[in-house]
N, C-alpha and C positions, 0 to 999 in steps of 0.2 A: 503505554507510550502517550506522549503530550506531543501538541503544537509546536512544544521549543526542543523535542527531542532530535537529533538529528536523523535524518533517511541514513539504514546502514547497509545502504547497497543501490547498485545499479548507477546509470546515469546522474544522477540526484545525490547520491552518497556524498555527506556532508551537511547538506541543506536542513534548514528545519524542516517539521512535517509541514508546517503551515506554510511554507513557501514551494513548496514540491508543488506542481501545477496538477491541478486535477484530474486531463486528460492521461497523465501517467499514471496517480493513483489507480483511474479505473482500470487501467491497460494492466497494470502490476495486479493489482485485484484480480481481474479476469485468467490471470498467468497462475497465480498464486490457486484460485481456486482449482483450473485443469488440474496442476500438479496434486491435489488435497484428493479431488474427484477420482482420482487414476490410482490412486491408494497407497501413493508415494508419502513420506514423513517430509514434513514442512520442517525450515531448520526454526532455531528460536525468534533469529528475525524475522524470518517469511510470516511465522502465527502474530508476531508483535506488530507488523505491517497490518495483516490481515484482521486483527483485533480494531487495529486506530480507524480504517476504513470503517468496518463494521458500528464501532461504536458513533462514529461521526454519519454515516448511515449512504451507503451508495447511492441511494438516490437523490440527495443532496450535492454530489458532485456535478459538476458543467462542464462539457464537452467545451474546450475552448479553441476556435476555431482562428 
């Protein structure tokens, strides 16, 4: 997944990644990993989500207030 791919889900579904605000990212992140954690199967998007966070790197994102 790239910057110009679109979000394929949620609120944000449509948007590029790069425009989806980071406060979501980390919220969807956070969501994404309970479900991973609980030993439930992530669908293709949820890992393709959870792949662009990870490669872009969580702590890199900004709480935007």
């Amino acid at each position: 997944m790239t910057d110009q791919d679109p979000m394929p889900f949620g609120m944000h579904k449509g948007k590029s990644m790069a425009n989806v605000p980071d406060s979501y990212l980390i919220w969807i992140y956070n969501r994404i990993q309970i479900k991973a954690e609980s030993g439930n199967n992530l669908t293709k998007d949820e890992a393709a989500v959870l792949g662009y966070i990870e490669d872009f790197g969580v702590e890199n994102l900004e709480i935007e207030y």
